[in-house]
N, C-alpha and C positions, 0 to 999 in steps of 0.2 A: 504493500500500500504506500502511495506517493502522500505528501503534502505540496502547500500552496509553495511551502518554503525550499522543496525539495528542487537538487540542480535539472531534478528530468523532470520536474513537472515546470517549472518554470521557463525550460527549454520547447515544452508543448505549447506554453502561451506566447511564444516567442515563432514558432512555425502559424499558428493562427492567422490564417488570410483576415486581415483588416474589412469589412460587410463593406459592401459599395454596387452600386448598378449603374453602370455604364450606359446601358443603352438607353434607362430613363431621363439620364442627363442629355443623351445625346436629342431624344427624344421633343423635350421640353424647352433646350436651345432651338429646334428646330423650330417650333410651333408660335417661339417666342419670335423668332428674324423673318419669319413667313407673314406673321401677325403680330404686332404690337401690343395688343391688346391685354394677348394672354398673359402679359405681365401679372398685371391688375391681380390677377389668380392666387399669384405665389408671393408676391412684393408685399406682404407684412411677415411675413416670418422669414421667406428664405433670402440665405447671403452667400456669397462669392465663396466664404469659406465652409459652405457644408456639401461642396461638391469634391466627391472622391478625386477628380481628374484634377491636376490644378489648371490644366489649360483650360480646362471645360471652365473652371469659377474664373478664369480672366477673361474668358470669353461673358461670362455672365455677367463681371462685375464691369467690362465695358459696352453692355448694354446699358445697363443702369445710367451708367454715366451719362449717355446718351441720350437717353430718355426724361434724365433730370434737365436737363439742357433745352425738351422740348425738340429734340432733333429724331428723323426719322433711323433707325437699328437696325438694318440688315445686312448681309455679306458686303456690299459695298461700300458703306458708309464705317463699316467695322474695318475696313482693308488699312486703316492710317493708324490704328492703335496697335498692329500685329508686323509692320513691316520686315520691324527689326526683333522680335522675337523668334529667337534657335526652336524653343521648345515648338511653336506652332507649326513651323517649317518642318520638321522633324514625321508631322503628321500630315504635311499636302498643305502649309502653310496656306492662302486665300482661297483655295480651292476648296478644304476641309468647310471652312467657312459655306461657302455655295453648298458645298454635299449637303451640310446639314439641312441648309434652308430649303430645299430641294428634295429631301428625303418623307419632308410630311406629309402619313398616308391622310391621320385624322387630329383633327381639334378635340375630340370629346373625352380625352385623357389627360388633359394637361392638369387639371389639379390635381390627380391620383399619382403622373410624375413629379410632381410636384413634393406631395408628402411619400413617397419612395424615396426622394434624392434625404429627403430632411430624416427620414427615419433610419437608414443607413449611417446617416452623421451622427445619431445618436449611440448609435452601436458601438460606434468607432470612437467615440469618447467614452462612452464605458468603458470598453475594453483601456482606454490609456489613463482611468482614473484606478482601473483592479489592479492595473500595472503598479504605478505609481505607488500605491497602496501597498502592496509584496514588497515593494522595493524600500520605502521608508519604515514599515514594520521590520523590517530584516537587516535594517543600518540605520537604527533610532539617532538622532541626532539630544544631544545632551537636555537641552533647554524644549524640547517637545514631551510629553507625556502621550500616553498610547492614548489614554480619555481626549486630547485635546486634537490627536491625529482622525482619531473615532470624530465627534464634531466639525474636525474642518473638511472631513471625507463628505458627512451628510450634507453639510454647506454645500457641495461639490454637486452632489446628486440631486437635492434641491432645486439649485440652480439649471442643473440641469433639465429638469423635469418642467419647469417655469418656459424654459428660453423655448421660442417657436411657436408660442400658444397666439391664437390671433384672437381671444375671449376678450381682449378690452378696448374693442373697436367701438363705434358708436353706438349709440340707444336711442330709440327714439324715446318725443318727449312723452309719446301715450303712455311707452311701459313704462319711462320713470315716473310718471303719475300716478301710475297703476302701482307703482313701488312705495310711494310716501301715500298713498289712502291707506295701503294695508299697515305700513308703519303706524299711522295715526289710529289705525281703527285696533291695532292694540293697544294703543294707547288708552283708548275708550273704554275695553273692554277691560284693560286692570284696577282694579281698586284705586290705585297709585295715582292715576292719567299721565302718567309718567311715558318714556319713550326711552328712555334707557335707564340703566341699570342705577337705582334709591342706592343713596349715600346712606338713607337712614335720618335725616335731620330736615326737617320740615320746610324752612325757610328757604333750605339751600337747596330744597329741589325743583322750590316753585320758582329760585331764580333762572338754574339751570336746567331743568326737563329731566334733570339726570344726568348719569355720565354717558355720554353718548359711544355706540359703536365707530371703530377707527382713528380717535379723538387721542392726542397724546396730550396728557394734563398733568400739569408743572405746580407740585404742590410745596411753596418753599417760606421760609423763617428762619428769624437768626435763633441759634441755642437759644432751649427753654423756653418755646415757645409754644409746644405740645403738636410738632410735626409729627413723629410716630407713633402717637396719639391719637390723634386726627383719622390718619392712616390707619391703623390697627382698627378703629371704632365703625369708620365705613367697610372693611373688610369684612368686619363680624357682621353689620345691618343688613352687608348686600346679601352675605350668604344666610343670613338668619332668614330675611327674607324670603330666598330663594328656597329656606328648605320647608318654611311656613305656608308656603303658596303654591307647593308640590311643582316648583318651577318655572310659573307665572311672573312671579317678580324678583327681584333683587336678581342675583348672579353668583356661578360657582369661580370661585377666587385660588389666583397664585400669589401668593406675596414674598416676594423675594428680598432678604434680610440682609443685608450685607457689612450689618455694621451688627449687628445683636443673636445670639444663636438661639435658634429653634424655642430652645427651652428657655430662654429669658422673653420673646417675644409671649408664647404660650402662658407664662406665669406674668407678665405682663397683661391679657388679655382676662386672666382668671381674677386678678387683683381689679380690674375695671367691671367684670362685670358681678362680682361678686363682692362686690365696694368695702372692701378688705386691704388696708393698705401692701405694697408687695414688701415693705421693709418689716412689718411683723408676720407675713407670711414667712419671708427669708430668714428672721430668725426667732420663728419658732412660736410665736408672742398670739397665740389663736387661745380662743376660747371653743369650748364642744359645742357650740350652737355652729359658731364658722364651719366646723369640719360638714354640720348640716348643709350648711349654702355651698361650699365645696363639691359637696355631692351633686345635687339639683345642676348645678353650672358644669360640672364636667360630664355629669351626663346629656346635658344640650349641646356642649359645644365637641363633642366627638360627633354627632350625628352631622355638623357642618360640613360641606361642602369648601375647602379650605387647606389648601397644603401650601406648606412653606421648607423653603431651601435656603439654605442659611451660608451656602460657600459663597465665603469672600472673593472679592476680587473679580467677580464675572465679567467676559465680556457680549458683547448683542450677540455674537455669534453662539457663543453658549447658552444665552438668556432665549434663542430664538430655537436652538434645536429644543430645550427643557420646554417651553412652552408647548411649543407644536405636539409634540408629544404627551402631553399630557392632556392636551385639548381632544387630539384622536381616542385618548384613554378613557378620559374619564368624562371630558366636556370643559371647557374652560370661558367665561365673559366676563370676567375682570384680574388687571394685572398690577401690582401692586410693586413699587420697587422704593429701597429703603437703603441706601441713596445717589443718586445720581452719580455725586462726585467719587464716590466707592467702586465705582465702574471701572473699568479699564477699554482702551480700545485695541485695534489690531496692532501685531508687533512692529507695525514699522512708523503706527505712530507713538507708538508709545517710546523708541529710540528717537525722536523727535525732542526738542526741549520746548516747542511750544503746546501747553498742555489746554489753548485754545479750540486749539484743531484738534487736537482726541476729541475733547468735548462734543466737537460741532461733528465731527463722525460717530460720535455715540447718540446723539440725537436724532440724528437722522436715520440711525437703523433703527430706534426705538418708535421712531415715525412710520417706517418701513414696517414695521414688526406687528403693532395697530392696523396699519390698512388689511396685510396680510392674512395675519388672523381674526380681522374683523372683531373686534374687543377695545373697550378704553383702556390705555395705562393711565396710573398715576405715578410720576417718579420727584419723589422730594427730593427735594434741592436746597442747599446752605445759601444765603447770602451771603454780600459782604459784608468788611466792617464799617465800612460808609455809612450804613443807617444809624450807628452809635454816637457818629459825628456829628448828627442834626439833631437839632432841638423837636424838631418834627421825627418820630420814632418810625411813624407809619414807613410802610416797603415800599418802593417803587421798582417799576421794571428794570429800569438801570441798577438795581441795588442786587439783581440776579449774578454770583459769579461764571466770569468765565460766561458774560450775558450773552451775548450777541446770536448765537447760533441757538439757545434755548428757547429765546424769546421769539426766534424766527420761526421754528419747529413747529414750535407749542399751537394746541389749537386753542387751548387756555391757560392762563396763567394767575393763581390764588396764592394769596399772601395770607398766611395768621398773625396777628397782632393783638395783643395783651398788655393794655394801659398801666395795667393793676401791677405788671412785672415793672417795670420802671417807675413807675410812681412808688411803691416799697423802697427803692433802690434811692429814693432822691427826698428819706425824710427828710425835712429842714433843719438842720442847726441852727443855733442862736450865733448870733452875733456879736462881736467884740461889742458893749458897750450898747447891745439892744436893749430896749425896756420891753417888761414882762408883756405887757400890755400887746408892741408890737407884735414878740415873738409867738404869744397866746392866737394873736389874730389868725396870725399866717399858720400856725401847725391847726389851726379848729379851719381853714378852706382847706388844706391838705388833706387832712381826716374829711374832708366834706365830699372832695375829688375820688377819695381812694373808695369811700362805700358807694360811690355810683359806679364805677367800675370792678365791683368785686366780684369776683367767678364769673365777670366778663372777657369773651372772647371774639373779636371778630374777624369775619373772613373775606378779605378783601379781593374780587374775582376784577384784575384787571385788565383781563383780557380774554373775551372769547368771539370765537368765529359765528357761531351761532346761537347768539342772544345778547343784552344788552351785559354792561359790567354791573358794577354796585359790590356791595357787601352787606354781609347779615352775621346780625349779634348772636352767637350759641352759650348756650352756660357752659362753663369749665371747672372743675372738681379738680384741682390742684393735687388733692388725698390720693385721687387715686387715678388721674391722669386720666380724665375720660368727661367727654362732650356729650351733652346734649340741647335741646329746643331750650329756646330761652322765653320765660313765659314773661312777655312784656308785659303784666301788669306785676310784677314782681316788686317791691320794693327798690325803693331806688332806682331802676332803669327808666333811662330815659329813650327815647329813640329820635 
């Protein structure tokens, strides 16, 4: 018995005639210089290069050229782009040319040559991705891991699988109407009236509709703000949701950790919903009623719809085969990532010293990754220190690190901001030679400021593609790091 790695087996994949059809090419040249038209046919997927012959794709790709030009493509008009090529001469140089045009019995095969010439090409790059594959498993190079060669293989075949497809050519506008009534009309028909996937917070859905399918959404704040908070609390609504509504609403979630492992995110989530701080669950500090609420909470939140991966340092390309895969498994419509800047991009940018560009190539596969799988992310994101600098605390788009290519991405972009966090931060001290009287005045408006904004939080949505901005107040629970509806007649809130 051989292996893949064995000298005769690898000597068999090495005799392996390369899949090609010759006469289809020959075929579909013809049909194309006889008639122009039949371009039209093949001209969204096939190229110069998925023709086995290489004359045959220079022959094809100086049609193209031709035809971009608005200039008529046949044996004669072809004769000034072949003069001086050996390789055409070789085969009846302008004559081969007329052969061909001259050889067509019939028209009514030209798109069947067509996806023949392109199915062939397909072959033939498998076989040079199996190759490649034997070859670098069997002379690992130091700095690759067999996990990350497995991944950039599927990247491979993916791509493969994608390239040639002609599915994203025009629509008319009947069927996309006929696309957004059904959209709407589940909108209708959910409790919710929502149209994508409930965050769980009342205010924030009626600003948003939801988090929408394909949508890459930029959830960012400086430390201490209650970003993976925020995150965590809509992860558990959508999929509480989704398991409440037997799949009607909310959504089944990936949240990808990349800063906090599995088991601090989990007891994290157990501490919030179980409103048990996590610092007396960590040491130990419970009473026998908690271990009751313990119970009830972890028997709800195992029936979630909700996995999370906790490897450091992902990059899209990782983050897109994990996804994809789990989506074919188990079903996946929302992605959660925790955080941005924790990311990595490909190796050649990451040998780069500008760590702009990773960024702006991590975003746009994250954009890429949304349209694909048809699902919203949300990927938090730090600020800078810039907003520490202003007297004005609130985020701005410019305040996004590393902004430029995030802001561009994004189909939204939310800011959290917590008054209540800097106004503790900025008691008054008395002043050299204040009287009491003064300093009494100004600490009684401080305390005045600080109880209108207590276990206020708000979420500032600066940017979105589809609907207006604004922001909405949520209450915020400091204890146990967890949001919810802010009931405005609440004491002290103002709106």
């Amino acid at each position: 018995m051989t292996t893949l790695t064995d000298p005769a087996s690898s000597a068999t994949l090495g005799k392996l005639a390369p899949p090609q059809n010759l006469e289809a090419e020959q075929a579909l040249l013809g049909a194309i210089l006889a008639n122009n038209k039949f371009h039209e046919k093949v001209a969204e997927y096939l190229r110069a290069e998925h023709f086995a012959d290489p004359v045959h794709g220079r022959i094809y790709g100086a049609i193209e050229k031709l035809l971009e030009r608005g200039m008529l493509a046949n044996a004669v008009t072809l004769k000034q782009f072949f003069t001086q090529d050996e390789s055409l001469k070789a085969i009846g140089g302008a004559e081969y040319l007329a052969r061909l045009e001259a050889s067509v019995v019939s028209f009514t095969g030209v798109a069947d040559y067509g996806q023949a010439i392109f199915d062939s090409y397909l072959r033939r790059e498998l076989m040079d991705i199996g190759t490649d594959l034997i070859t670098e498993a069997a002379n690992p190079e130091l700095d690759i891991s067999a996990q990350q060669q497995i991944e950039s293989t599927e990247q491979k075949l993916f791509n493969l699988a994608s390239s040639g497809t002609s599915s994203g050519g025009f629509i008319s506008f009947s069927d996309s109407l006929k696309q957004a009534i059904i959209t709407a009309e589940a909108a209708f028909q959910r409790d919710s009236g929502l149209t994508g996937v409930t965050t769980g917070f009342r205010d924030l859905d009626k600003l948003l509709g939801g988090l929408h399918k394909s949508d890459l959404i930029i959830l960012a704040a400086r430390p201490s703000m209650g970003k993976t908070a925020l995150a965590t609390n809509m992860a558990f609504n959508a999929a509480k949701a989704y398991l409440k509504s037997a799949g009607k609403e909310g959504g089944r979630v990936a949240f990808f950790s990349l800063e906090m492992s599995a088991e601090q995110l989990a007891l994290r989530m157990l501490s919030e919903q179980a409103e048990i701080p996590s610092e007396k669950i960590r040491k130990g500090e419970l009473r026998e009623s908690d271990f009751t609420k313990f119970v009830t909470i972890t028997q709800e939140l195992q029936r979630l719809h909700l996995s999370i991966d906790e490897t450091p340092g992902l990059s899209v390309m990782a983050m897109r085969t994990r996804a994809r895969r789990l989506k074919r498994t188990q079903g996946l419509d929302l992605i959660i990532i925790d955080y941005l800047q924790l990311m990595t991009g490909s190796a050649s940018r990451r040998n780069e010293s500008n760590r702009v560009l990773e960024v702006s190539e991590i975003t746009r596969g994250l954009k890429a990754l949304a349209k694909e799988l048809e699902v919203p992310i949300i990927a938090l994101s730090q600020l800078s220190r810039k907003v520490e600098e202003r007297d004005d605390k609130k985020p701005q788009l410019a305040d996004l690190r590393e902004s430029g290519s995030i802001e561009q991405d994004a189909d939204m972009v939310m800011f959290i901001y917590r008054e209540e966090y800097y106004l503790r931060r900025g008691e008054p001290a008395r002043h050299a030679g204040e009287a009491d009287d003064k300093y009494n005045e100004r600490y009684a408006r401080w305390q005045e400021r600080l109880e209108k904004v207590y276990n206020v939080a708000e979420v500032i949505v600066a940017k979105q593609r589809h609907g207006p901005i604004g922001s909405v107040k949520l209450f915020f629970d400091g204890q146990f790091t967890k949001f919810g509806d802010l009931d405005t007649t609440h004491a002290g809130y103002e709106d």
